[in-house]
N, C-alpha and C positions, 0 to 999 in steps of 0.2 A: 743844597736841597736834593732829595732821593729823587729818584725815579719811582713813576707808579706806574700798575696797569695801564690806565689811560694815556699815557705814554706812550704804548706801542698801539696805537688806533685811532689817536684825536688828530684831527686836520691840524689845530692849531700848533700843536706839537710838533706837524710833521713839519709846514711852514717855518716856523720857530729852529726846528733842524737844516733848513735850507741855508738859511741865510747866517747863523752862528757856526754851524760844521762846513758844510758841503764848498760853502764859497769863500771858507779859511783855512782848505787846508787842504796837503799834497794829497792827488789823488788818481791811480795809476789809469789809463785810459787804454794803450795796446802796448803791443811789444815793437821794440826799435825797429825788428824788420817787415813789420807789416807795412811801415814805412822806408821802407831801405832805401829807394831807389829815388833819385831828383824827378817830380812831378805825383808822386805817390802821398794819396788825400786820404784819411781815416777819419769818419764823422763817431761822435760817441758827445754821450752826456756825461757832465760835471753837478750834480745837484738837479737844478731843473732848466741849466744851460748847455744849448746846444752848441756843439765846439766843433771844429776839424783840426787835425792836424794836418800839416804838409810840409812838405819834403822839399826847399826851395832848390835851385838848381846849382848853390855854392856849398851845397849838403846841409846846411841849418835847418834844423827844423822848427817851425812856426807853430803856436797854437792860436787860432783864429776864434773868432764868433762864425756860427754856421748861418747867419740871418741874414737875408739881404738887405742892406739898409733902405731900399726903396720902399717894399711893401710887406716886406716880413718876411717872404719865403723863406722856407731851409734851402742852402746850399747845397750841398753833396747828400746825400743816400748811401751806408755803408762804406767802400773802398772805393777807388776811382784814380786812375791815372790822367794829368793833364798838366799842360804846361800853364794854363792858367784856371781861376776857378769864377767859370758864369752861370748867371743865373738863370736857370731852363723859364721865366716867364717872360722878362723884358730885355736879357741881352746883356745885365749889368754887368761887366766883366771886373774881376781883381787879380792881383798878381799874389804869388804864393805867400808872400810877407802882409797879405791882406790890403796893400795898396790898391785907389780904386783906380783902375786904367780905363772903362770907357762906361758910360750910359747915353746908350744912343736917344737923339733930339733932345738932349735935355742942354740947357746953358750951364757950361761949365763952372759959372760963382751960384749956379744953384746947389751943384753936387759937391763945393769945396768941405770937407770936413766930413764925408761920408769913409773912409776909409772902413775895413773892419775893425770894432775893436782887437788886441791881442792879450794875450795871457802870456802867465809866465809859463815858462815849459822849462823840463829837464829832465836829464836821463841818467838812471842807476837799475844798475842788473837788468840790462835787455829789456827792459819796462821805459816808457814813456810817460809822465807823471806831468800832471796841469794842476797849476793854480790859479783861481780866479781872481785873487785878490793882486793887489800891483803893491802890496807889503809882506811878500813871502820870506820864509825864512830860508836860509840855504838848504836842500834837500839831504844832500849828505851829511852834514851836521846833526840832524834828524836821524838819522839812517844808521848813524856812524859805530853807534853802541852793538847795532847789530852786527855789524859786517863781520865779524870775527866768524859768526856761525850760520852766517845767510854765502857770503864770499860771493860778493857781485860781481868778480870778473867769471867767476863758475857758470854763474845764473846767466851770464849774458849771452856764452855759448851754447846755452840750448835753445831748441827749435820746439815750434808745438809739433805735434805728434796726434793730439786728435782734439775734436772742441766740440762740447756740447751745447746746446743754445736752450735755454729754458723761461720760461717767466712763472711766479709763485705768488700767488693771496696772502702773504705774511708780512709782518713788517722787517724791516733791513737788520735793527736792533736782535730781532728773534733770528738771524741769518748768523748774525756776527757772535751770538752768542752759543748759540750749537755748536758753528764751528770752532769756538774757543776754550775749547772747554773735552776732555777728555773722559769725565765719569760717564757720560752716559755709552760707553762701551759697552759699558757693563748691562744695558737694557737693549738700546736700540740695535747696537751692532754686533749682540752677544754669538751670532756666529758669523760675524766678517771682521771685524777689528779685535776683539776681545782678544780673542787664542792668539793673537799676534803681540796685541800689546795692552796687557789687562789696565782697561780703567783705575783702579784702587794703585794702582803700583804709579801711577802718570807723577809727574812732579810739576805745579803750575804756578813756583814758587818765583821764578825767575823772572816772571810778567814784573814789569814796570811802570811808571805812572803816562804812557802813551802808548805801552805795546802790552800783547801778550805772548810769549813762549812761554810752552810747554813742552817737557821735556817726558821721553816716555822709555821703555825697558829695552833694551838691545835683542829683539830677537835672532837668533842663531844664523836663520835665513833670510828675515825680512829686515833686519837691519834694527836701527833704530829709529822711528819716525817723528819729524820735529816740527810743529806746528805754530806758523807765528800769524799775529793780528796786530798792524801797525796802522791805528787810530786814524780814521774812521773806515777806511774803508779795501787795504790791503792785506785781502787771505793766501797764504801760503800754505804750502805743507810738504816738506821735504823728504824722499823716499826713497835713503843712501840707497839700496840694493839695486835700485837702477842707475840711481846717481842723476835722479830725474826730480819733479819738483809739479805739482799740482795747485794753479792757479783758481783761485773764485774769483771774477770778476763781476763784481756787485756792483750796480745799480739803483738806486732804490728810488721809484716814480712815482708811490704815492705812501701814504698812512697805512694802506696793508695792500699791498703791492713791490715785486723784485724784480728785474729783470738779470739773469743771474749766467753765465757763460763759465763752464769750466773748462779750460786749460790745460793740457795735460804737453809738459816741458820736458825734453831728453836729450842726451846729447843727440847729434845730428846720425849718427850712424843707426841708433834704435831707435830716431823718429820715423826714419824711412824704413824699417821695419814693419810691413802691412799688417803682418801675424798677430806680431809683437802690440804693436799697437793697438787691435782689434779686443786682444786677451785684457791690456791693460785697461781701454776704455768700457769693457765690460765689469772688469770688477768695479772702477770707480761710479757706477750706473750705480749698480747691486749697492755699493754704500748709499751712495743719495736717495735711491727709494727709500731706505730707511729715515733717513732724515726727513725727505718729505712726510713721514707720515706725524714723524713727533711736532715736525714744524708748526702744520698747519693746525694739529691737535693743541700746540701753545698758543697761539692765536686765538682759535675760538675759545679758549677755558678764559685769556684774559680778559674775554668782553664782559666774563662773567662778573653779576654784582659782587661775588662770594671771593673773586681774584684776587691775592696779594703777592706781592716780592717777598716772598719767603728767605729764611736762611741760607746763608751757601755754605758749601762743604769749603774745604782747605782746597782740595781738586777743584775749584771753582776761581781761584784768588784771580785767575784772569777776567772773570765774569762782574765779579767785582770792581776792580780797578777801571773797567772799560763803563761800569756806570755810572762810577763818581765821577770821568771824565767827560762824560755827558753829560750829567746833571752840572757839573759845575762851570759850564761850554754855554749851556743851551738855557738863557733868562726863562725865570719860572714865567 
């Protein structure tokens, strides 16, 4: 079954994506060293579950439910060091594997079986990656076809270098498909990408039936840039000439709603470069205004009665592939 405009705006749609995408499938949450150190907590969403990771004190790391089983609270807030994880209303304390160690005044056969739920976790290229389901499939098996041209011991040795925090009125689907997709150089980024790496020239032929690569012109000085989308929600974009790598990490909260973080990955010697980082988190700005503007301009054209999925170019084949795998993912 296609995808239609209503697709990127209906509730039920977006629901319908919760629960057949979001909570089936690997999906990258931070980087390993946000968590490096034994007691080191990272709260982030998965779909529309609130998760923590943590950092237990034998170095494994856990993926938890962020909820307290007593009255629902969220757990942690953003990043947090602690040897164990309680809950700021009643005290409920857990230990980093989610076990429950104390709820003060209560009898202990009433709290049996409150533990947190866990998720599956796993780590490839400096990323930390959760699944909610307790039938996942191995992560690097997934991955594997990539590795050749992503090279996750590479990936693992960079460090962020600068991070933007943003949120946008669009849907996730119009997120992943801008950035999947290389023709519109040719409009929106006709003086920031173009002259570097012309739209018409990009090759999006190598996309497969869960990813997309694209593959684009070798510029002299800016390298060649390489652009991948690993189903649903893993944006990369690789930027030899620094030998650095520019993460999206997308969110997507509601029907037309992102929560959306970019990342910006270099080895460690040019992330501590102030300068250098300053120049590069400015250009990557200067591209994303651009985006914003087509984004949110797709969005509202889709609401329109007059809106259809039109044709796609051959420069598109990723755009393509990424909706049959929704549509045939997410029951009509």
């Amino acid at each position: 079954m296609a995808l239609s405009p209503r697709d990127y705006f209906a509730s039920d749609t977006f629901e319908r994506e919760q629960a057949a995408l979001f909570t089936r499938s690997w999906v990258p949450v931070c980087r390993a060293e946000e968590v490096g150190e034994p007691g080191a907590l990272r709260s982030a969403l998965v779909g529309a579950t609130p998760i923590v990771v943590a950092r237990a004190r034998d170095g494994h790391i856990h993926a938890l439910s962020n909820v307290c089983r007593h009255r629902g609270m969220t757990l942690v807030e953003g990043e947090a060091r602690a040897e164990m994880i309680r809950c700021p209303y009643h005290l409920w304390t857990y230990g980093l594997d989610g076990a429950l160690l104390a709820a003060p005044f209560m009898d202990p056969a009433a709290v049996k079986g409150c533990d947190l739920p866990r998720y599956v976790v796993a780590e490839w290229g400096g990323w930390v990656f959760v699944h909610l389901s307790g039938a996942a499939p191995p992560l690097e098996a997934q991955l594997e076809p990539l590795s050749g041209a992503l090279d996750p011991a590479r990936l693992s040795a960079l460090r962020p270098g600068y991070r933007i925090a943003l949120t946008h009125d669009w849907n996730w689907k119009v997120m992943v498909e801008n950035f999947g997709e290389s023709y519109h150089h040719i409009g929106a980024h006709a003086r920031t990408l173009q002259p570097l790496w012309p739209g018409g020239e990009t090759d999006a032929s190598p996309s497969a039936a869960d990813w997309i690569d694209i593959r684009h012109p070798t510029h002299p000085m800016a390298g060649a840039l390489g652009v991948y989308v690993v189903f649903p929600l893993f944006l990369l974009a690789l930027t030899p000439a620094s030998g650095g790598a520019v993460w999206y990490r997308l969110v997507p909260t509601g029907p037309e709603s992102i929560e959306l973080e970019i990342v910006g990955l270099y080895p460690p010697q040019l992330a501590n470069d102030t300068d250098a980082m300053a120049r590069a988190r400015a250009e990557i700005w200067a591209v994303h205004q651009e985006d914003v503007v087509v984004c949110e301009r797709v969005q509202r054209g889709l609401r329109s009665p007059d809106a259809i999925l039109g044709p796609l170019s051959h420069l598109e084949a990723g755009v393509a592939r990424f909706r049959d795998w929704v549509a045939a993912a997410v029951p009509g």
